[in-house]
DODRENRO-189348 format. One line per 3 residues: number of its first residue (from 1); for each residue z, x, y of C-alpha. Coordinates in steps of 0.05 Angstrom, whole numbers, padded with zeros to 5 digits. Layout:
// DODRENRO-189348
NUM) Z/X/Y | ... .
This chain:
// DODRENRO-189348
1) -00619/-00389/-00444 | -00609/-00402/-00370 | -00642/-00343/-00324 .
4) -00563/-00329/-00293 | -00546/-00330/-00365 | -00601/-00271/-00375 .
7) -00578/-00236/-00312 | -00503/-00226/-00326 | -00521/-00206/-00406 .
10) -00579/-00154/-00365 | -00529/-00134/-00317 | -00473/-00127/-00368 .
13) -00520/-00079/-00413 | -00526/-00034/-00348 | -00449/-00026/-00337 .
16) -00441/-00015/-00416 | -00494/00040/-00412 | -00463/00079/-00342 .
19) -00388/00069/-00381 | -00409/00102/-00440 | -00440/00159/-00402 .
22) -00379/00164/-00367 | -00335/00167/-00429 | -00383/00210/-00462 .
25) -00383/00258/-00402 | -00313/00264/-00400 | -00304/00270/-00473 .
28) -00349/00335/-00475 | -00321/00375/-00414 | -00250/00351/-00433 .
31) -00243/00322/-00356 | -00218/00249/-00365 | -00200/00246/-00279 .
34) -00250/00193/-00276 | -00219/00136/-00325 | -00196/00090/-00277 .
37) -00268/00077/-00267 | -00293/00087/-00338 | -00245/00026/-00349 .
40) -00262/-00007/-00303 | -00337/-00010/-00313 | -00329/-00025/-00374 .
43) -00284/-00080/-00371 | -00302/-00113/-00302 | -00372/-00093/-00308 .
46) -00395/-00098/-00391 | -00344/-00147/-00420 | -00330/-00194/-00359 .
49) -00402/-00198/-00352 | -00424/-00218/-00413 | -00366/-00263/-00410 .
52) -00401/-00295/-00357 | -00458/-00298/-00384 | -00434/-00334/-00442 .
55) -00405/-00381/-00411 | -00465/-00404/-00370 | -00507/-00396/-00434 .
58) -00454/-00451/-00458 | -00459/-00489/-00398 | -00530/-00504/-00368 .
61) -00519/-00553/-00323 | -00460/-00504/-00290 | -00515/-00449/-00294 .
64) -00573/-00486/-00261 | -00525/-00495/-00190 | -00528/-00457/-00137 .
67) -00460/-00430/-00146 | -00478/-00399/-00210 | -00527/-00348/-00172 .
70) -00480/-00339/-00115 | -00430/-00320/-00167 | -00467/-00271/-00192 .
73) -00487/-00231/-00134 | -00424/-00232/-00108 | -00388/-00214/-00163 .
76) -00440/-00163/-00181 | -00438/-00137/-00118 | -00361/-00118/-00113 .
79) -00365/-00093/-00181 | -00422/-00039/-00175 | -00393/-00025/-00101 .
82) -00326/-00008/-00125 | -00345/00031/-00186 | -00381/00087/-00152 .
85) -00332/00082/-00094 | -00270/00086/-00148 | -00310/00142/-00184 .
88) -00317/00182/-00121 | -00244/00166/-00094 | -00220/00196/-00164 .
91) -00260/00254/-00153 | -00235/00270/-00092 | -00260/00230/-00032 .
94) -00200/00198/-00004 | -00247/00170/00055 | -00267/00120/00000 .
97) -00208/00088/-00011 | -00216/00031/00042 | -00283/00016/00004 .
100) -00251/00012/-00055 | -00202/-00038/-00026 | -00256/-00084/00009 .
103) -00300/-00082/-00060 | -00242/-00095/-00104 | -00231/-00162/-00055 .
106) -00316/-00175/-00059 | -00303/-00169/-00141 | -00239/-00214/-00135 .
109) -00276/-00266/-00099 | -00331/-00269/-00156 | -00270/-00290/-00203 .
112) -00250/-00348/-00154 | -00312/-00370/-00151 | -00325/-00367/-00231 .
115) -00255/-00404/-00232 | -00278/-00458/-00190 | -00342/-00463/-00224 .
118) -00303/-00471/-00296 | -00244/-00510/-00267 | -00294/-00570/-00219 .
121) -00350/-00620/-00260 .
C-alpha cells in the first residue's frame, strides 16, 4: 500500500476514534450541542479519509506525486483545525467562528486538490 495511502487510513482511524467519543459523550449526559462537529468528524474526518485513502491505495502512481502528500496535509490540516474550532464555537466561543470559516476554506481546498488529482493523468 502506498505510505499516503497508510496515512489517510491512520489519520481516518484517529477522527473515527475522537467522533465516537464525541457521540458517546453526548449520548451519556444527554447533551447533543456538539453534533455539528460529531458529524462532521466523522464524515470529513473518518469516511472522507479513508475515501482517500482508498483511492490512492487504487492508484499508485497518483499516490507516489507530490500532490498526493500536499493533499493530505492540507486537507488534514483544515479538517482537525475546524473540528476543535466548530466544537468550541458550539460550545460557546463565538470568537471562533472566523476560524471556523478560514479552516472550512483550508478543508475545501484539500477537496480541489483531490479533484484535480482524480480528474488530471
Amino acid at each position: 500500500m502506498p505510505k499516503i495511502s497508510h496515512l489517510f487510513f491512520r489519520t481516518a482511524v484517529v477522527f473515527l476514534i475522537v467522533g465516537i467519543a464525541i457521540g458517546l459523550h453526548m449520548s451519556i449526559t444527554q447533551n447533543h450541542d456538539v453534533i455539528g462537529a460529531h458529524a462532521h468528524i466523522n464524515l470529513l474526518g473518518w469516511v472522507t479519509s479513508a475515501i482517500f485513502g482508498g483511492y490512492y491505495a487504487l492508484n499508485p502512481a497518483k499516490a507516489g506525486r507530490p500532490l498526493a502528500t500536499i493533499h493530505y496535509y492540507v486537507y488534514t490540516l483544515g479538517v482537525a483545525v475546524m473540528a476543535v474550532s466548530l466544537y468550541l464555537l458550539l460550545k460557546g466561543n463565538v470568537a471562533l467562528e472566523p476560524v471556523v470559516a478560514a479552516s472550512s476554506l483550508v478543508t475545501f481546498a484539500g477537496v480541489i486538490i483531490f479533484a484535480w488529482t482524480v480528474f488530471t493523468k
